[in-house]
Chimera marker file (.cmm) of the C-alpha trace (Angstrom):
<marker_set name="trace">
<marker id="1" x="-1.201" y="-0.625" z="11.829" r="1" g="1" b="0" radius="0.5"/>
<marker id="2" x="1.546" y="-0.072" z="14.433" r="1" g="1" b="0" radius="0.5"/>
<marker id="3" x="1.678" y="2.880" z="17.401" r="1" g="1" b="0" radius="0.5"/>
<marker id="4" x="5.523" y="3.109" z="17.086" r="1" g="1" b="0" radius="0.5"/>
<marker id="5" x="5.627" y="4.905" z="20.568" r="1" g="1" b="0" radius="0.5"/>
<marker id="6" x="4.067" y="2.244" z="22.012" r="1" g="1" b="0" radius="0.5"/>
<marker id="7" x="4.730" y="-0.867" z="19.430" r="1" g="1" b="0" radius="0.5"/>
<marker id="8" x="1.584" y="-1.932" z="19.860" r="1" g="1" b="0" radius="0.5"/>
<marker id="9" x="-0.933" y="-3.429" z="16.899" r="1" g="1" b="0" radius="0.5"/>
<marker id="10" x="-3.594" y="-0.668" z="17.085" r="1" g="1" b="0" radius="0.5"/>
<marker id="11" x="-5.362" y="-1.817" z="13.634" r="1" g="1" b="0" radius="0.5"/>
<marker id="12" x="-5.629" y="-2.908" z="10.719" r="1" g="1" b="0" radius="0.5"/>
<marker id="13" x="-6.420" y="-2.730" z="6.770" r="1" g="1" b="0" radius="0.5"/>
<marker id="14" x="-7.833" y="-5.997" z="5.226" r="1" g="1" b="0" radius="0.5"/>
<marker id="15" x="-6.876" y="-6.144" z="1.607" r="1" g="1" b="0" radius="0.5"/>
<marker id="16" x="-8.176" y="-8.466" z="-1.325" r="1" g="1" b="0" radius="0.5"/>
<marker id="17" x="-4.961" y="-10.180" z="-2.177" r="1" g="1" b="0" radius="0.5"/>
<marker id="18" x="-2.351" y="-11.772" z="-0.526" r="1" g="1" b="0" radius="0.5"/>
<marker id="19" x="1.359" y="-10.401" z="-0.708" r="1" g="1" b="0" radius="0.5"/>
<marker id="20" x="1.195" y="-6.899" z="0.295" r="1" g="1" b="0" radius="0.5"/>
<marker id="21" x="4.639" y="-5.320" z="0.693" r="1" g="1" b="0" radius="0.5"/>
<marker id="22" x="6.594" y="-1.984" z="0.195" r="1" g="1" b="0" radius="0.5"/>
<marker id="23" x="4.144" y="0.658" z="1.386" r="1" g="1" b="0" radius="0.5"/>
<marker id="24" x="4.295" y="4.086" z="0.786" r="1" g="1" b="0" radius="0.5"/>
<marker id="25" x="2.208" y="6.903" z="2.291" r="1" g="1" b="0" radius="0.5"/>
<marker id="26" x="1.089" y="9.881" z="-0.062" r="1" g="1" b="0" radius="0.5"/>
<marker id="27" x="2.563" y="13.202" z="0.828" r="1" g="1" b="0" radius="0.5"/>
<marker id="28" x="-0.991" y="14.055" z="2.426" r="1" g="1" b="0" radius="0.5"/>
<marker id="29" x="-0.166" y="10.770" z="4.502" r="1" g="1" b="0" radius="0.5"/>
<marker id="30" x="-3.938" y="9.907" z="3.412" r="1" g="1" b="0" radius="0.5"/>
<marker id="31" x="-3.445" y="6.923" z="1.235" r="1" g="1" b="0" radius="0.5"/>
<marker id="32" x="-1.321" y="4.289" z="1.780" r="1" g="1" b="0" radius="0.5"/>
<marker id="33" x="0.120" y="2.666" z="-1.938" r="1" g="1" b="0" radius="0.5"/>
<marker id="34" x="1.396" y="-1.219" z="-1.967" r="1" g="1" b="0" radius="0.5"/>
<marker id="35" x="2.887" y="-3.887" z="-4.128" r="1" g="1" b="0" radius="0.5"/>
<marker id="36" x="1.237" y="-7.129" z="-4.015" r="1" g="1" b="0" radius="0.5"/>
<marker id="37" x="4.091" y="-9.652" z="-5.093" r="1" g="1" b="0" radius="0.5"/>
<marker id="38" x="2.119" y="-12.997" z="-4.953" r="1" g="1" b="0" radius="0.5"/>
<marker id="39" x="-0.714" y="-11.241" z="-7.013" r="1" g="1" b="0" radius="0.5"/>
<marker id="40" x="0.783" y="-8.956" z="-9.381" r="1" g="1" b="0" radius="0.5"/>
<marker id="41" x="-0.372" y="-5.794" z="-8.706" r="1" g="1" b="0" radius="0.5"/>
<marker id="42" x="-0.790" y="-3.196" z="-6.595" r="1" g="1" b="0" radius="0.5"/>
<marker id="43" x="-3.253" y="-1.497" z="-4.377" r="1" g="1" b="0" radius="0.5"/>
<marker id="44" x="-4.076" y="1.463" z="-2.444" r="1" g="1" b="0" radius="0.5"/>
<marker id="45" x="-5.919" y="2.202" z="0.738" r="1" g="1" b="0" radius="0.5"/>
<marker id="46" x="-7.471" y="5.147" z="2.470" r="1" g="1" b="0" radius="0.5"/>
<marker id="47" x="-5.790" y="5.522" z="5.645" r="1" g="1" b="0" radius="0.5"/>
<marker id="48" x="-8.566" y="7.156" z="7.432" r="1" g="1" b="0" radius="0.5"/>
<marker id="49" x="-11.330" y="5.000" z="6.917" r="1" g="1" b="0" radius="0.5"/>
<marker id="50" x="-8.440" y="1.699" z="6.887" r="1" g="1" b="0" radius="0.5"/>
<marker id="51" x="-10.359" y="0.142" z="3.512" r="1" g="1" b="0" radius="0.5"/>
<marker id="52" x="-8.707" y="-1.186" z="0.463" r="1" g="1" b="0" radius="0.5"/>
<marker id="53" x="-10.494" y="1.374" z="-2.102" r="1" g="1" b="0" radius="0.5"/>
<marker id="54" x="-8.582" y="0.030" z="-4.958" r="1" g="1" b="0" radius="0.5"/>
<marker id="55" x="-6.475" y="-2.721" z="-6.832" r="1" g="1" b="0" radius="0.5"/>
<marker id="56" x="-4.534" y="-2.518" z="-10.190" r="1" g="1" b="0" radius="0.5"/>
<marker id="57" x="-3.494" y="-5.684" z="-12.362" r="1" g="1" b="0" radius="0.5"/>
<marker id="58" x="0.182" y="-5.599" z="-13.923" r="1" g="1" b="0" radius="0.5"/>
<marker id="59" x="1.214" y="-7.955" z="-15.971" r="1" g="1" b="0" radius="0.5"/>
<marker id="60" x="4.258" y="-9.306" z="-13.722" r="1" g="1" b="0" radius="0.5"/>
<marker id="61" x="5.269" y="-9.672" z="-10.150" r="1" g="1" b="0" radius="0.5"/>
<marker id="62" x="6.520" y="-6.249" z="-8.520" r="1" g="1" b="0" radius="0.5"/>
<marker id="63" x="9.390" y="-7.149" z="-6.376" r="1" g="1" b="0" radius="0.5"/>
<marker id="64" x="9.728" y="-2.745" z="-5.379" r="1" g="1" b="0" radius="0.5"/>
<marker id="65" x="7.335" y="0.157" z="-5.615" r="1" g="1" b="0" radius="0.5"/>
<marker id="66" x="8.015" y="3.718" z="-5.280" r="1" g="1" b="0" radius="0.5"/>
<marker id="67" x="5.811" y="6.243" z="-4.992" r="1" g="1" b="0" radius="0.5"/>
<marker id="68" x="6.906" y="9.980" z="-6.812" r="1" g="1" b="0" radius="0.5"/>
<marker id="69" x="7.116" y="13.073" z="-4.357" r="1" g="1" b="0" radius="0.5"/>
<marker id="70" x="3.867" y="14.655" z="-5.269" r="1" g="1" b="0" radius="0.5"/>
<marker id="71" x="2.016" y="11.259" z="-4.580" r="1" g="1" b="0" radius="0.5"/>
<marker id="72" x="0.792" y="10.972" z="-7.738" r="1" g="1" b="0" radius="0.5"/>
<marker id="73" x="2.666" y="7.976" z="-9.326" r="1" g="1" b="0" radius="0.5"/>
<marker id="74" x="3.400" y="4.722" z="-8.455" r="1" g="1" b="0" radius="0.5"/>
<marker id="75" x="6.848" y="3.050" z="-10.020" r="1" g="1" b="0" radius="0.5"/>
<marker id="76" x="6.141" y="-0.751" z="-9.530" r="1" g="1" b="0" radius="0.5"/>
<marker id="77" x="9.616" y="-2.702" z="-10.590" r="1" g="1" b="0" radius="0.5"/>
<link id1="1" id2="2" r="1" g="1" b="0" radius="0.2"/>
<link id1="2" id2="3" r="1" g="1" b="0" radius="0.2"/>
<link id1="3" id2="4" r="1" g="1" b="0" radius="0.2"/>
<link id1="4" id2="5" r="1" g="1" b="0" radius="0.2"/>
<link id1="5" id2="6" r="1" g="1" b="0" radius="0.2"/>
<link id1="6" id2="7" r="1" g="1" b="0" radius="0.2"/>
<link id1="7" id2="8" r="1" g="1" b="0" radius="0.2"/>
<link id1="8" id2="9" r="1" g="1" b="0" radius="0.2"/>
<link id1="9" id2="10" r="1" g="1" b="0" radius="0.2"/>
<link id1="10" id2="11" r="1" g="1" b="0" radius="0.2"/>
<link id1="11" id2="12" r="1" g="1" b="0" radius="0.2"/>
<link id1="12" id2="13" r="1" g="1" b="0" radius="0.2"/>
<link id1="13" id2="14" r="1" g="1" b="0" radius="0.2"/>
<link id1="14" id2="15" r="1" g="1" b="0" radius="0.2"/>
<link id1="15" id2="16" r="1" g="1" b="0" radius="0.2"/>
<link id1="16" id2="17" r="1" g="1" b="0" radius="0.2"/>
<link id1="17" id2="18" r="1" g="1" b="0" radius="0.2"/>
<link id1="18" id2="19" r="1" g="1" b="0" radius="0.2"/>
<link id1="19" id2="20" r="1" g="1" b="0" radius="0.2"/>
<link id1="20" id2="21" r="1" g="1" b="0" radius="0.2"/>
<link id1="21" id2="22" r="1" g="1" b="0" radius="0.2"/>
<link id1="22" id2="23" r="1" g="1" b="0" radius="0.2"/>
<link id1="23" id2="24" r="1" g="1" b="0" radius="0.2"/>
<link id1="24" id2="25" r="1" g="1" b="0" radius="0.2"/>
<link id1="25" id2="26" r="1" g="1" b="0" radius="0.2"/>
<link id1="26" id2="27" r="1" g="1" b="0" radius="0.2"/>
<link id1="27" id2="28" r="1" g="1" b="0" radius="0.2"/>
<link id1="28" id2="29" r="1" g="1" b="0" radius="0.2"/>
<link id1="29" id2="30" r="1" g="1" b="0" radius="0.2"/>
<link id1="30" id2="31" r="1" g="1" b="0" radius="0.2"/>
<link id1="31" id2="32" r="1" g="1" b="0" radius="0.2"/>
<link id1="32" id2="33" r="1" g="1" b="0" radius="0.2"/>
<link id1="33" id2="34" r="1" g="1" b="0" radius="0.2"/>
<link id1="34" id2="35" r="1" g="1" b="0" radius="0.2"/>
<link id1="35" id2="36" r="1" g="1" b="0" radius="0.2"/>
<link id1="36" id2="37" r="1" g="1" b="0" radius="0.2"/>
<link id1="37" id2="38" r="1" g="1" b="0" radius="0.2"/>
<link id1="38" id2="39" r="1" g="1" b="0" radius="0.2"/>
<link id1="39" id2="40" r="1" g="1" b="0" radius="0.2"/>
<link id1="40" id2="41" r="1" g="1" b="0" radius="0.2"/>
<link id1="41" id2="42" r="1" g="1" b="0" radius="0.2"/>
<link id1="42" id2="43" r="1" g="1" b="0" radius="0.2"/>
<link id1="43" id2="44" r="1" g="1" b="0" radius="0.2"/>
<link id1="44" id2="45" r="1" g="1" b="0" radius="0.2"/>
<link id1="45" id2="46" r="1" g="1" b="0" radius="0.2"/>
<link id1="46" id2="47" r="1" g="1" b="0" radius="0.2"/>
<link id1="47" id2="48" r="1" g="1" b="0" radius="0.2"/>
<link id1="48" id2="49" r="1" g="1" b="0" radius="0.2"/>
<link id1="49" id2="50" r="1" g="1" b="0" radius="0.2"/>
<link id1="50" id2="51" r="1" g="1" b="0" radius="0.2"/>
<link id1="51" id2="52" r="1" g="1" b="0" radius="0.2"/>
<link id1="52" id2="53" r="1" g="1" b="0" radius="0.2"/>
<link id1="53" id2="54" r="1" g="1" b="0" radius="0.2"/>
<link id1="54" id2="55" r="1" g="1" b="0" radius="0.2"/>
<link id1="55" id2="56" r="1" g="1" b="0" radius="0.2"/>
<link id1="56" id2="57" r="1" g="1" b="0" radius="0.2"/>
<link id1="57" id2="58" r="1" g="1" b="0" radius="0.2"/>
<link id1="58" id2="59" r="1" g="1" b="0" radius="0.2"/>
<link id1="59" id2="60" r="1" g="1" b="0" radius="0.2"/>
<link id1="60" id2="61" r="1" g="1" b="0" radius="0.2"/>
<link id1="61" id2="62" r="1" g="1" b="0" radius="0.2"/>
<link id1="62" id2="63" r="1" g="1" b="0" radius="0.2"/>
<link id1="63" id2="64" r="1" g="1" b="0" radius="0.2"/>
<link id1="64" id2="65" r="1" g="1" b="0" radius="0.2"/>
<link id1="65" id2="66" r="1" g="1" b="0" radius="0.2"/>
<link id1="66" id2="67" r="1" g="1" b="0" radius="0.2"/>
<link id1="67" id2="68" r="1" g="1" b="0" radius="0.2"/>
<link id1="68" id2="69" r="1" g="1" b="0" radius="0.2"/>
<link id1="69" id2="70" r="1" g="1" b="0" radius="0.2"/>
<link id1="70" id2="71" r="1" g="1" b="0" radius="0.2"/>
<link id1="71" id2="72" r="1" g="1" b="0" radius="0.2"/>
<link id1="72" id2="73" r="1" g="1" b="0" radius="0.2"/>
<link id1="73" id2="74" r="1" g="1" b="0" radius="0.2"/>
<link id1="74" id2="75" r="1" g="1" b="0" radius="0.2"/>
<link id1="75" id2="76" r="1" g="1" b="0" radius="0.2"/>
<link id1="76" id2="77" r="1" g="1" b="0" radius="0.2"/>
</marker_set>
């Protein structure tokens, strides 16, 4: 977690696989949605607590993710 007024490391969220890339917040900027390229999958984290509170298996490698406007799908590519 980066202060980007100060660029300072003020935190961070352990996660259960390695890879992690192409974050997205949800609109209520309380869950934070990844890829995980190495692992195949994805994951999401609540923000406010900074815990991984779930993981989800695809059958590939995502490369992308996007997350829809009203936060409630992830588009893993």
């Amino acid at each position: 977690i980066l202060d980007t007024a100060t660029r300072k490391v003020t935190g961070e969220i352990k996660i259960s696989h390695p890879g992690a890339a192409r974050i997205a917040l949800t609109p209520d900027q309380k869950t934070l949605v990844y890829n995980l390229q190495q692992w195949g999958g994805a994951g999401i984290a609540d923000v406010v607590t900074r815990k991984e509170i779930a993981t989800i298996r695809i059958p590939g490698k995502p490369l992308s993710a996007g997350l829809s406007k009203d936060g409630r799908h992830l588009y893993l590519g």
